[in-house]
DOKOL-379861 format. One record per residue: residue number from 1; x, y, z of N, C-alpha, C in turn. Coordinates in steps of 0.05 Angstrom, whole numbers. Each point is the difference from the previous one (the first is absolute). Example, Ala and Ser with C-alpha at 12.3 -4.5 7.8 and 13.67 -1.06 7.14 Angstrom:
2
+-----+--------+--------+--------+--------+--------+--------+--------+--------+--------+
! pos !   n_xx !   n_yy !   n_zz !  ca_xx !  ca_yy !  ca_zz !   c_xx !   c_yy !   c_zz !
+-----+--------+--------+--------+--------+--------+--------+--------+--------+--------+
!   1 !    264 !   -114 !    156 !    -18 !     24 !      0 !     18 !     24 !      0 !
!   2 !     -7 !     21 !    -14 !     16 !     24 !      1 !    -15 !     22 !     14 !
+-----+--------+--------+--------+--------+--------+--------+--------+--------+--------+
END
This chain:
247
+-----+--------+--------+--------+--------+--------+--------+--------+--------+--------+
! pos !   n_xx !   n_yy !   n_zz !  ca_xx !  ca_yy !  ca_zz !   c_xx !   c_yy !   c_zz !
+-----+--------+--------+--------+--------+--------+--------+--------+--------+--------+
!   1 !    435 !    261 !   1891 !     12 !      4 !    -26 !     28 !     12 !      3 !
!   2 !     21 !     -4 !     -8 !     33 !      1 !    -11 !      3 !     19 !     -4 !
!   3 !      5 !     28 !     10 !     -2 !     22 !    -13 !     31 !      6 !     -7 !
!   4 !     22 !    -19 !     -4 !     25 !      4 !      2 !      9 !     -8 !    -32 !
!   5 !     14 !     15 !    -15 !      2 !      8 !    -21 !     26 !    -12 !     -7 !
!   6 !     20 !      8 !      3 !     39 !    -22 !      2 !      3 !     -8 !     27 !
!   7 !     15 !    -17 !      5 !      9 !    -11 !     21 !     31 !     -1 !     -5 !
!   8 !     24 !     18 !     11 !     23 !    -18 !     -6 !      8 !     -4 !     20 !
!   9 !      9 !    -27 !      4 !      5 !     -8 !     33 !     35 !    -16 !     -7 !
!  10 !      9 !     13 !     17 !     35 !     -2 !      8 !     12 !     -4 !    -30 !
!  11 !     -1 !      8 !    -14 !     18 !      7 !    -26 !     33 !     10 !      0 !
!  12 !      4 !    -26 !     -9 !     36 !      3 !    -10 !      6 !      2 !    -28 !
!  13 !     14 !     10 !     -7 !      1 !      0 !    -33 !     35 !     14 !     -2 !
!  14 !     15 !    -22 !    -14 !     22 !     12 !    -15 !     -8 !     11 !    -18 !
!  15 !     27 !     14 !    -17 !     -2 !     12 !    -31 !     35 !      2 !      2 !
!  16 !      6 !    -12 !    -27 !     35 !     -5 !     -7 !     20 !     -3 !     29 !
!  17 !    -22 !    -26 !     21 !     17 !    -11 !     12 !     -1 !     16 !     25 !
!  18 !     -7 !     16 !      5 !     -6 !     20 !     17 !    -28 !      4 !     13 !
!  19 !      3 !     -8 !     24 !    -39 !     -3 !     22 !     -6 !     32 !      2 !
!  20 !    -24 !      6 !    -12 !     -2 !     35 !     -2 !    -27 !     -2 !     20 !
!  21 !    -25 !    -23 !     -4 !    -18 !      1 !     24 !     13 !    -22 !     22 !
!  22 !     -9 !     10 !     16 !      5 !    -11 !     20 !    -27 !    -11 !     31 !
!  23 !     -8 !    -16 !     -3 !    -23 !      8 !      2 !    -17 !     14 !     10 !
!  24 !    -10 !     10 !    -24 !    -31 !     20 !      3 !    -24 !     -6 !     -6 !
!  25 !    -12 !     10 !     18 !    -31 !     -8 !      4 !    -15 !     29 !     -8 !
!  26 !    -21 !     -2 !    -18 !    -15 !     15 !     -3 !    -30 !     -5 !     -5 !
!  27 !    -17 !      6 !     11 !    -34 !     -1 !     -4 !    -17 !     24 !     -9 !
!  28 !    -11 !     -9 !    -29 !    -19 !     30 !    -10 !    -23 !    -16 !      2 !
!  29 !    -15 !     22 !      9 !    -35 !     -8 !     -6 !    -14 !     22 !    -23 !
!  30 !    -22 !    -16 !    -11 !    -16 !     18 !    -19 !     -5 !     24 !     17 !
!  31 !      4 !     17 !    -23 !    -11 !     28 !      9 !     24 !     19 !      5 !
!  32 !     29 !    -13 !      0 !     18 !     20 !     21 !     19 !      2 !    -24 !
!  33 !     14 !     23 !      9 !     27 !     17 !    -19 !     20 !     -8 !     26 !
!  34 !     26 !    -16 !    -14 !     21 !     -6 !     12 !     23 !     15 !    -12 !
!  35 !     15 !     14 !     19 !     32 !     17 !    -12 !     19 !    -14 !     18 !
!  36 !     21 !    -11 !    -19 !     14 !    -17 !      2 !     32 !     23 !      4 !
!  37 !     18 !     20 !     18 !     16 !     11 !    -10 !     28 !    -14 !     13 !
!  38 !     18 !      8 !     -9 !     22 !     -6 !     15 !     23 !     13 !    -17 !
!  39 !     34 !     -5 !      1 !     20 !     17 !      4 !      3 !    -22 !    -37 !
!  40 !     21 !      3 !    -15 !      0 !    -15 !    -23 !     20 !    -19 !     12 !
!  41 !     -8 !    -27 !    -16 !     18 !    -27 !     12 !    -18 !    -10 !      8 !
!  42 !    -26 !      6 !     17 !     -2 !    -12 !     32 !    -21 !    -19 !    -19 !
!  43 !    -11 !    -11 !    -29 !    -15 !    -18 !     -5 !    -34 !      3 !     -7 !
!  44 !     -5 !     27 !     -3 !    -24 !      6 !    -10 !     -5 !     -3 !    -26 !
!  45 !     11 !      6 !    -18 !     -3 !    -14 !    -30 !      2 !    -33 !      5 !
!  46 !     22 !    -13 !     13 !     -7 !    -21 !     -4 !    -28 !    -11 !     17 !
!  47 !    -11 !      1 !     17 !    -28 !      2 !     15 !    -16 !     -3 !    -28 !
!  48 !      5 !     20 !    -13 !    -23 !      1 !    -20 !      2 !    -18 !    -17 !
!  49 !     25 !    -11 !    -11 !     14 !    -18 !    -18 !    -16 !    -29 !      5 !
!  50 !     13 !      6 !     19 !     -8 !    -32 !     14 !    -34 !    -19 !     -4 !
!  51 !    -16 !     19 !     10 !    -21 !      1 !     -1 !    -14 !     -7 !    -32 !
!  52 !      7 !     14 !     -7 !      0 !    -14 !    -31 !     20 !    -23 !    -17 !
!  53 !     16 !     -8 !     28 !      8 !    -25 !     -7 !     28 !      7 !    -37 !
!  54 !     12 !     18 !     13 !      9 !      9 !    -21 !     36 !    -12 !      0 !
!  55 !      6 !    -24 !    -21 !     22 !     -8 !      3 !     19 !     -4 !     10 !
!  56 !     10 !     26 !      5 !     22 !     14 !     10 !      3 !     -6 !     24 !
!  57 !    -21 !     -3 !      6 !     -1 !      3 !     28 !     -1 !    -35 !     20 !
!  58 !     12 !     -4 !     11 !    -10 !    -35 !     12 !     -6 !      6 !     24 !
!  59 !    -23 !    -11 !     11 !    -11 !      2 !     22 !     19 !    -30 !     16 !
!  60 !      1 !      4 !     26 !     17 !    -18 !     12 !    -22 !     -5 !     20 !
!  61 !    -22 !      8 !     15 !    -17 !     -7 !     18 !    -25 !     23 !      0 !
!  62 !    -19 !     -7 !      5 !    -23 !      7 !      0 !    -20 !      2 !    -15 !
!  63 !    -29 !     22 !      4 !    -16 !    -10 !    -16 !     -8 !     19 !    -11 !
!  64 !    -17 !      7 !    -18 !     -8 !     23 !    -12 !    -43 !    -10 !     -1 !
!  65 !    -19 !      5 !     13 !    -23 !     -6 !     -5 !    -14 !     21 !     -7 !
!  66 !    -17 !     -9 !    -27 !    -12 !     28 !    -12 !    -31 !    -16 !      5 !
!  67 !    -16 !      9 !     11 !    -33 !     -3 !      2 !      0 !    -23 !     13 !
!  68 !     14 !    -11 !     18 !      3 !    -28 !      9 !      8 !    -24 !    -23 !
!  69 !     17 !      8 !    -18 !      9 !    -16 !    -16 !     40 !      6 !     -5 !
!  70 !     10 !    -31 !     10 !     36 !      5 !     -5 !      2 !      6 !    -14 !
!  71 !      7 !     32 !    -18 !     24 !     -1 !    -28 !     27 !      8 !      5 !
!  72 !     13 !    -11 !     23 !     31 !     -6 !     -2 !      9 !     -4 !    -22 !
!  73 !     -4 !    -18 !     -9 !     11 !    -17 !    -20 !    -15 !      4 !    -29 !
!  74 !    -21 !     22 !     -1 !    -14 !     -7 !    -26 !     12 !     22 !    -23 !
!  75 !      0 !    -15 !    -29 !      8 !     27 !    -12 !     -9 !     27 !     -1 !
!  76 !     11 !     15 !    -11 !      6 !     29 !     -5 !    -32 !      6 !    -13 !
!  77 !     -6 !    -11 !    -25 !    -20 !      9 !    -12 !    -27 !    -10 !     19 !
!  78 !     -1 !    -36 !      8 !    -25 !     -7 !     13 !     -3 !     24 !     29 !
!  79 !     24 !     11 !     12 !     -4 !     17 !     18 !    -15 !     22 !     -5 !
!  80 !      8 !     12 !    -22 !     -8 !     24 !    -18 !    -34 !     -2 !     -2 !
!  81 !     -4 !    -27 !    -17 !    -31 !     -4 !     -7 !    -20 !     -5 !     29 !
!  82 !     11 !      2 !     24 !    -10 !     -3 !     27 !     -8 !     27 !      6 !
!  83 !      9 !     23 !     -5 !     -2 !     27 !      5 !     12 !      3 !     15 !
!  84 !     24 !      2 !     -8 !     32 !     14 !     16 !     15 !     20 !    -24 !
!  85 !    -12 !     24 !     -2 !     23 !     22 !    -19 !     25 !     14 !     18 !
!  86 !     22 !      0 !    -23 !     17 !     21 !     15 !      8 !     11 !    -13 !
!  87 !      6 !     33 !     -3 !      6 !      9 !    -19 !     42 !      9 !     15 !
!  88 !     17 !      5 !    -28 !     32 !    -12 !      6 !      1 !     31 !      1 !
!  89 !     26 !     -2 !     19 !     18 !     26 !     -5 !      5 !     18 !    -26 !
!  90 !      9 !    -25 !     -9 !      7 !      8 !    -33 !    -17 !    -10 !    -25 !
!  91 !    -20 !     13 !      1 !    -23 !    -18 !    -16 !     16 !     -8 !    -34 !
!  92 !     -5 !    -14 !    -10 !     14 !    -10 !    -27 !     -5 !      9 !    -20 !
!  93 !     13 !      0 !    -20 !    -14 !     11 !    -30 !     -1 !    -14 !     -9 !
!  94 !    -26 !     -8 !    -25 !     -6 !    -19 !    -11 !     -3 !      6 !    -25 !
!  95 !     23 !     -1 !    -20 !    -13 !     12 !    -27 !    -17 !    -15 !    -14 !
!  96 !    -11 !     17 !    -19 !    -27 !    -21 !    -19 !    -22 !    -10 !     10 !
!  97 !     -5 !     14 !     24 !    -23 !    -12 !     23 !    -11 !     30 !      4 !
!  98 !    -21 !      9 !     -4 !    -20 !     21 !      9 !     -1 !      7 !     27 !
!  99 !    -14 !     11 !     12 !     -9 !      2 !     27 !    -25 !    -10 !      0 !
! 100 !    -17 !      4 !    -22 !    -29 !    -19 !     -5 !      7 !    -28 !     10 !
! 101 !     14 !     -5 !    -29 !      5 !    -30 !     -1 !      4 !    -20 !     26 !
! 102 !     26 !     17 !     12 !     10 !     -9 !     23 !    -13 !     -5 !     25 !
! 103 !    -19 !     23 !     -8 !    -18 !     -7 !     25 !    -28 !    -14 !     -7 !
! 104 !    -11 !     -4 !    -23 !    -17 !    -19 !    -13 !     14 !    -26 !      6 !
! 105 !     21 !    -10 !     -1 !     13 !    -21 !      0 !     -1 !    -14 !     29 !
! 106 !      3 !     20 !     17 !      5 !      5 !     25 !    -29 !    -14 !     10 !
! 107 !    -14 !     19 !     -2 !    -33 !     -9 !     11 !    -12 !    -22 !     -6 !
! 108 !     12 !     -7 !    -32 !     -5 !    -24 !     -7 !      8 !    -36 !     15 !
! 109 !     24 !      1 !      9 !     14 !    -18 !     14 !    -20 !      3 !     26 !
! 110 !      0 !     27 !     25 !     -3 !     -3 !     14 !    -27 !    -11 !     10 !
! 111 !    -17 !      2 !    -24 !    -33 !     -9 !      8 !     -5 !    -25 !    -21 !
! 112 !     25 !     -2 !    -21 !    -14 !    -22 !    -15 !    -34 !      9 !    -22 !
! 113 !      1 !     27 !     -2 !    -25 !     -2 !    -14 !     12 !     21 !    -18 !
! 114 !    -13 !      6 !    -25 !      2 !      8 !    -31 !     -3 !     29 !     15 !
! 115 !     18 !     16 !    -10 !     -8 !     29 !      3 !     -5 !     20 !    -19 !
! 116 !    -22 !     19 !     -4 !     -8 !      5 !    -22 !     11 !     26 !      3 !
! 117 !      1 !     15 !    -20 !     20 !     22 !    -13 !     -2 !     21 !      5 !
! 118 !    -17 !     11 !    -13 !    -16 !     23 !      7 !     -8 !      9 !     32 !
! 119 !    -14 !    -18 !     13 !    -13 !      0 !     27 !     31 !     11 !     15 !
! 120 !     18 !    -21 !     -4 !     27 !     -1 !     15 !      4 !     23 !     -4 !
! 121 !     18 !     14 !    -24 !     12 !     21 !    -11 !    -23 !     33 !     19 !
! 122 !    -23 !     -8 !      5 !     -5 !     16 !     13 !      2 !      8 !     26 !
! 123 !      5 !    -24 !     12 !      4 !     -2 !     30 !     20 !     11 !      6 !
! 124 !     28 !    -11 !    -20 !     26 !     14 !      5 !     -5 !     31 !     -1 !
! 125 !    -14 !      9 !    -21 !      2 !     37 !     -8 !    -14 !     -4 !     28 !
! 126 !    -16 !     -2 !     14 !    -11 !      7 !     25 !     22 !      5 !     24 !
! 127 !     13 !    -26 !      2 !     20 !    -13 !     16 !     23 !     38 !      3 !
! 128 !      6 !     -4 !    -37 !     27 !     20 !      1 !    -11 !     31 !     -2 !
! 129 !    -20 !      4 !     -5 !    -14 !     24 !     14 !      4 !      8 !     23 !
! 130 !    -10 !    -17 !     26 !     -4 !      7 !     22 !     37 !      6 !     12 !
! 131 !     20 !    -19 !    -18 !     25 !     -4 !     16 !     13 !     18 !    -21 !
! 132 !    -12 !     18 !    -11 !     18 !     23 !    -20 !     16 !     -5 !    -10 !
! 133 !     -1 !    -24 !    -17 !     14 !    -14 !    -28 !    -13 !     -2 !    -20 !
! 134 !     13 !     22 !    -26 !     -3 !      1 !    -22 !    -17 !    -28 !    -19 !
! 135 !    -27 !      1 !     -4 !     -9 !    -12 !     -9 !     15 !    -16 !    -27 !
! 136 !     19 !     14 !    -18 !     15 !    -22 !    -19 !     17 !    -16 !     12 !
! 137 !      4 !      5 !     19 !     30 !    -24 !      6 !    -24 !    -19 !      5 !
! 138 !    -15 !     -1 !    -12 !    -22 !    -30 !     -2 !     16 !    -15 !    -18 !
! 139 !     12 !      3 !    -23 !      9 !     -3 !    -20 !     22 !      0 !     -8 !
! 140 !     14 !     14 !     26 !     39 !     -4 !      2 !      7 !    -30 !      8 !
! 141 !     19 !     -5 !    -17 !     14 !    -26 !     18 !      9 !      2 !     24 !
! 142 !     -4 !    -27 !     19 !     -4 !     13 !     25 !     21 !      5 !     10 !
! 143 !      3 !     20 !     20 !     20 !     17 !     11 !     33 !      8 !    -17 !
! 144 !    -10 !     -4 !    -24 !     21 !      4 !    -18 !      1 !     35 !     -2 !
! 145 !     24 !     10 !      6 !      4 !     30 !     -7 !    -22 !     14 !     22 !
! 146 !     -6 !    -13 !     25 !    -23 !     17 !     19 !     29 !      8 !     15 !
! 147 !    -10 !     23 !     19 !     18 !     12 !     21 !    -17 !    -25 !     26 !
! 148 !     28 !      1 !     18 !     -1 !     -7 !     28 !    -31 !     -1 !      8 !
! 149 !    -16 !     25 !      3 !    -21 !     10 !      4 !    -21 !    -17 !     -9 !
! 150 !      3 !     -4 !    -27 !    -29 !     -7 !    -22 !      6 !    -30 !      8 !
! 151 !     27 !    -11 !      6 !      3 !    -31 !      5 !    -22 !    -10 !     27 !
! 152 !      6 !     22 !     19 !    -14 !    -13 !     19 !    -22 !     11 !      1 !
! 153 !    -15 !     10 !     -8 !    -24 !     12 !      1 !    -11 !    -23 !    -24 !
! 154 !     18 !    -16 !    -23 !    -14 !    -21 !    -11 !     -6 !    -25 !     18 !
! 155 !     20 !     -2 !     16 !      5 !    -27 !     19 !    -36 !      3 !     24 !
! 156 !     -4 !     32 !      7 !    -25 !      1 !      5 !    -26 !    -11 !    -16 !
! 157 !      7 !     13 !    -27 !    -23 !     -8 !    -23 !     -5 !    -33 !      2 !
! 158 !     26 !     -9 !     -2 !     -4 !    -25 !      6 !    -12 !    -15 !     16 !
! 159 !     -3 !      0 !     26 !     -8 !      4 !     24 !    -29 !     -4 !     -8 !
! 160 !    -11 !     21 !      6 !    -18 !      8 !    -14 !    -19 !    -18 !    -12 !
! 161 !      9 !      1 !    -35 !    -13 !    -18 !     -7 !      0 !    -27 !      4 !
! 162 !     19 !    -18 !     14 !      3 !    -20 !     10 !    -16 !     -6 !     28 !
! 163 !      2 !     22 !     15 !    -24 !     -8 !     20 !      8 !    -20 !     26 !
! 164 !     22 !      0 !      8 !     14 !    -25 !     10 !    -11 !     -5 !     33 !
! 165 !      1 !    -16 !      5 !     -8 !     -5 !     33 !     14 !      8 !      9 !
! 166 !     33 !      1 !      6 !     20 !     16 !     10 !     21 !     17 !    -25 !
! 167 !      7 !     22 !     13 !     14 !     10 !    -24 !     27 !      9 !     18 !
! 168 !     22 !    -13 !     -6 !     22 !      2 !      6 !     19 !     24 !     -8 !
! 169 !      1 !     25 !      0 !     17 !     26 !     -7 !     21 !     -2 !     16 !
! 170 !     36 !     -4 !    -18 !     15 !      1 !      7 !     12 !     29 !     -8 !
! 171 !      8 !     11 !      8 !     17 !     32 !     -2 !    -19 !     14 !    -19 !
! 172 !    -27 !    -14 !      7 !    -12 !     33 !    -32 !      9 !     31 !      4 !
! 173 !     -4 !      1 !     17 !      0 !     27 !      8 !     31 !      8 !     -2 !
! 174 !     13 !     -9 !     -2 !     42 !      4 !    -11 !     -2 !     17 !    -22 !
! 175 !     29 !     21 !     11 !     -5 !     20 !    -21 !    -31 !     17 !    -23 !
! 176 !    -14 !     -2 !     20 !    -19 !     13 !    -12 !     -6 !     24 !     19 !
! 177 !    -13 !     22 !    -16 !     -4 !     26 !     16 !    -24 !      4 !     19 !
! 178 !     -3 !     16 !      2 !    -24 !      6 !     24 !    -23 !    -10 !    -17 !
! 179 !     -4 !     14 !    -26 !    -26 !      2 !    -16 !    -14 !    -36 !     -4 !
! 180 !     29 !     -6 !     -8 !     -8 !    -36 !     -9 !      0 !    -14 !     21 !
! 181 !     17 !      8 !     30 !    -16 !    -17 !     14 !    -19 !      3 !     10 !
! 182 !    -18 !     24 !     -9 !    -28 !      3 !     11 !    -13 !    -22 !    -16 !
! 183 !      9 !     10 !    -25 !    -26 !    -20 !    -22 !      8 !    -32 !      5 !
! 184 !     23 !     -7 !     16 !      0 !    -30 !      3 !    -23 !     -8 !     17 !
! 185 !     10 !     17 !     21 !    -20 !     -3 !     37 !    -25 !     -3 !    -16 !
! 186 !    -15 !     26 !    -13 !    -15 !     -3 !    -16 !    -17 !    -23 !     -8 !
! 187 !     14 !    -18 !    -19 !     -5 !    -20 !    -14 !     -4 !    -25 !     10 !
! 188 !     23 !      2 !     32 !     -1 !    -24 !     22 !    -30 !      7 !     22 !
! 189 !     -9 !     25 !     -8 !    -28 !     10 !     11 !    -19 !    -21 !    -14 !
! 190 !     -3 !     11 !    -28 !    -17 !     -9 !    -17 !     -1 !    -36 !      0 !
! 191 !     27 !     -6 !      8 !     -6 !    -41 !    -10 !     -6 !     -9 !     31 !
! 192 !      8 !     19 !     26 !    -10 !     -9 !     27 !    -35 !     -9 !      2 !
! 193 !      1 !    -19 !     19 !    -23 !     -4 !      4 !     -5 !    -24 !     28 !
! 194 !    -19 !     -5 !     15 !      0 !    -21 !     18 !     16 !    -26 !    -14 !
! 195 !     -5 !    -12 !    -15 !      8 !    -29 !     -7 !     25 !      3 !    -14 !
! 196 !     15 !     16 !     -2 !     31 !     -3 !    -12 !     21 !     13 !     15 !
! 197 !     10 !     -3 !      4 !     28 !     13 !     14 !     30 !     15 !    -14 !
! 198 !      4 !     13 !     10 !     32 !     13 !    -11 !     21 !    -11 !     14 !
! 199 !     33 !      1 !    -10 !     21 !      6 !     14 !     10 !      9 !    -17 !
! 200 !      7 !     31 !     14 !     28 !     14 !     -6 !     23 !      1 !      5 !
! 201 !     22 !     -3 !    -16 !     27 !     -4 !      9 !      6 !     31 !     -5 !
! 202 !     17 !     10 !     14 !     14 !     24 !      0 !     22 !     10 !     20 !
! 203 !     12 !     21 !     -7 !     19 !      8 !      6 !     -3 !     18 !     28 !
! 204 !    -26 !     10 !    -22 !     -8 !     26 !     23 !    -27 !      9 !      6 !
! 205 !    -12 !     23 !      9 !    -21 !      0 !     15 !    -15 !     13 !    -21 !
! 206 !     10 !     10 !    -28 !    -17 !     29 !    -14 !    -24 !    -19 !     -7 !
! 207 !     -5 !    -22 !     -8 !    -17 !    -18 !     -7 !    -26 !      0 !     14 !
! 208 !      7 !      3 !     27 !    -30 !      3 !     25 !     -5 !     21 !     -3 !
! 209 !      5 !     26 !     -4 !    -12 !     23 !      3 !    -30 !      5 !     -9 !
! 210 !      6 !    -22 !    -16 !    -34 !      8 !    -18 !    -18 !    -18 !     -9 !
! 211 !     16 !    -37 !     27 !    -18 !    -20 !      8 !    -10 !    -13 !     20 !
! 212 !    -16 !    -12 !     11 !     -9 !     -1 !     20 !     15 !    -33 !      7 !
! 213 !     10 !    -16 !     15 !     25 !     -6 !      9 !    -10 !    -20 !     29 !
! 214 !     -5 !    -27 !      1 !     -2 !     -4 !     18 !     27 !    -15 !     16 !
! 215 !     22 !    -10 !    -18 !     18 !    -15 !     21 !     30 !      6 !    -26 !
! 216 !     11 !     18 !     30 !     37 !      5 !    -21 !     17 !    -24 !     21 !
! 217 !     18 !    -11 !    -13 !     17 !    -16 !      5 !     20 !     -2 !    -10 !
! 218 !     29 !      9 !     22 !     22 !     -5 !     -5 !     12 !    -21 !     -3 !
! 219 !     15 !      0 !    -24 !     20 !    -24 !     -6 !     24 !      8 !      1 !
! 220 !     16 !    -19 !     18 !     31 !      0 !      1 !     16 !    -19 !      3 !
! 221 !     16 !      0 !    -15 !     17 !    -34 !     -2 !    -21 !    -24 !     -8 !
! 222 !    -16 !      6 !    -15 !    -16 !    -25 !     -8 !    -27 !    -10 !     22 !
! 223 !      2 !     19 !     12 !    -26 !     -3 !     25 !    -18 !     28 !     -2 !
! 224 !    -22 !     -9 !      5 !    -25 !     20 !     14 !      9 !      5 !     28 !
! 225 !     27 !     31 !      8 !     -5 !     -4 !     27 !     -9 !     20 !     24 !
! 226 !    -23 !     13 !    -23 !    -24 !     12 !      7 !    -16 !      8 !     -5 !
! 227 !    -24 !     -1 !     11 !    -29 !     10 !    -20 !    -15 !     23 !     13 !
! 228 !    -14 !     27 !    -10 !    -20 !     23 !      5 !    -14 !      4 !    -11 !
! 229 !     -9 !     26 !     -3 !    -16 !     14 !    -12 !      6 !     20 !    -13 !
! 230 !     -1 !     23 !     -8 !     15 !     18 !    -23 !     11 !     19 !     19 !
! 231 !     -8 !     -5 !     24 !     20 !     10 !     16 !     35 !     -7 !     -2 !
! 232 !     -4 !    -28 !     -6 !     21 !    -15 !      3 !     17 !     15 !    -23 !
! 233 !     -1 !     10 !    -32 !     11 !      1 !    -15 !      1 !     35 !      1 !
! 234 !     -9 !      7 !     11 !      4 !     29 !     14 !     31 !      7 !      8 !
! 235 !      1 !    -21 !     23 !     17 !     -6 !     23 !     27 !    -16 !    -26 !
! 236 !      3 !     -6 !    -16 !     15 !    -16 !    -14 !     11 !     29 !    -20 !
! 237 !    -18 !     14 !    -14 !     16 !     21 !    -11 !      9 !     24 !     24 !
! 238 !     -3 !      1 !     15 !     15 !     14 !     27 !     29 !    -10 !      2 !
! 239 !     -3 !    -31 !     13 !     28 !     -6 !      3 !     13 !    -20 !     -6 !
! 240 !    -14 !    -12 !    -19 !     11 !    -24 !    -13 !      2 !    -17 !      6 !
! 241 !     16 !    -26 !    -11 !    -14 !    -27 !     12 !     29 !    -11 !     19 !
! 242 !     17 !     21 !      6 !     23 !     -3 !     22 !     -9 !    -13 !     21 !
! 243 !    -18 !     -2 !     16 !     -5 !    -18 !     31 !    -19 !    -23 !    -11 !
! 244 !      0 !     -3 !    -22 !    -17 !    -30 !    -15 !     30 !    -13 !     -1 !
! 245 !     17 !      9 !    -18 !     11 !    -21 !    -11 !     16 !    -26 !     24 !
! 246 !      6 !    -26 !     -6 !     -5 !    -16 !     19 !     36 !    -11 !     -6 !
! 247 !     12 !     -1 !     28 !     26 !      0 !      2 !      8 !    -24 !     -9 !
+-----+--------+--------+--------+--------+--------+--------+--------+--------+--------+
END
């Protein structure tokens, strides 16, 4: 049995004319937490972009295989309904949209089945209990008027109730304090499990302190051009990614 979860094999990808991967190869299997860090520039947001097949971005060679199936080429949403979440740097505001709703809407697409109200509405109070979010922002439009904090601790909720086979976190942990990135780690506790996988994109190491971490990998200039263990991202807030970067 396949226990290999993405496959990206030699990935090139412009964005405004400019080759940012170069190719990179990366392999997650069920079960594992991937930290993706590197210096800013070097192509970790787009990594994540890409993968979701997101416009902007043109892939010029390679492949992207999710469960032994190509979605190089597939849209944004059929990628989505496969169980691929990611939650954005800058999560969006959506006025006139709930956090219920949004995420009723949400669950709805992703499984194709009727979701009933009540049942739901409880799971979330469960959900934002455990991740110490104010039970009414059930009812706020979403991330409208939230702080930095409450944004990505929603992008968790989301998570969450979505349930995704891989869950893609780009910069959650950005500008947030000690307290919230506990309750993120937290929350990336609670949706872990053998059959789904993580990648974290980040900057920096405060993110591991309080998860268990099987493969960190540096990116520089558009390449993976090294992979460890949390040792590795130890050794990266020490002395930075000066003897990575590639001449």
């Amino acid at each position: 049995m396949n226990n290999t979860l993405l496959d990206i094999r030699d990935l090139y990808v412009n964005a405004e004319g400019q080759e940012i991967l170069k190719g990179l190869n990366l392999k997650i299997n069920k079960g594992e937490v991937h930290i993706v860090m590197g210096p800013n520039g070097a192509g970790k947001s787009t990594l994540a972009h890409s993968i979701l097949n997101n416009p902007t971005y043109e892939k010029e060679n390679g492949e992207i295989i999710f469960e032994e199936e190509d979605i190089t080429d597939s849209k944004t949403d059929e990628i989505a309904r496969k169980g691929i979440f990611m939650s954005f740097q800058l999560p969006e505001e959506i006025p006139g949209v709930s956090v219920t709703n949004f995420l009723k809407y949400a669950r709805n697409k992703m499984t194709g089945k009727p979701v009933r109200l009540m049942p739901f509405k409880e799971e979330i109070r469960g959900y934002m209990e455990q991740l110490d979010i104010n039970p009414s922002n059930m009812e706020r439009n979403l991330n409208v008027g939230f702080s930095g904090g409450e944004k990505k601790k929603n992008e968790i909720l989301q998570m969450l109730v979505l349930n995704p086979k891989l869950a893609i976190l780009d910069e959650t942990d950005s500008g947030l304090d000690v307290d919230a990135i506990r309750t993120v780690s937290k929350g990336i506790q609670m949706y872990k499990n053998d059959e789904n996988a993580v990648l974290i994109i980040t900057h920096n190491a405060k993110i591991l302190e309080n998860l268990k971490v099987d493969y960190v990998h540096i990116l520089v200039d558009g390449k993976i051009v090294k992979t460890g263990t949390e040792e590795l991202a130890g050794q990266i807030e020490k002395e930075g990614y000066g003897k990575y970067k590639l001449e």
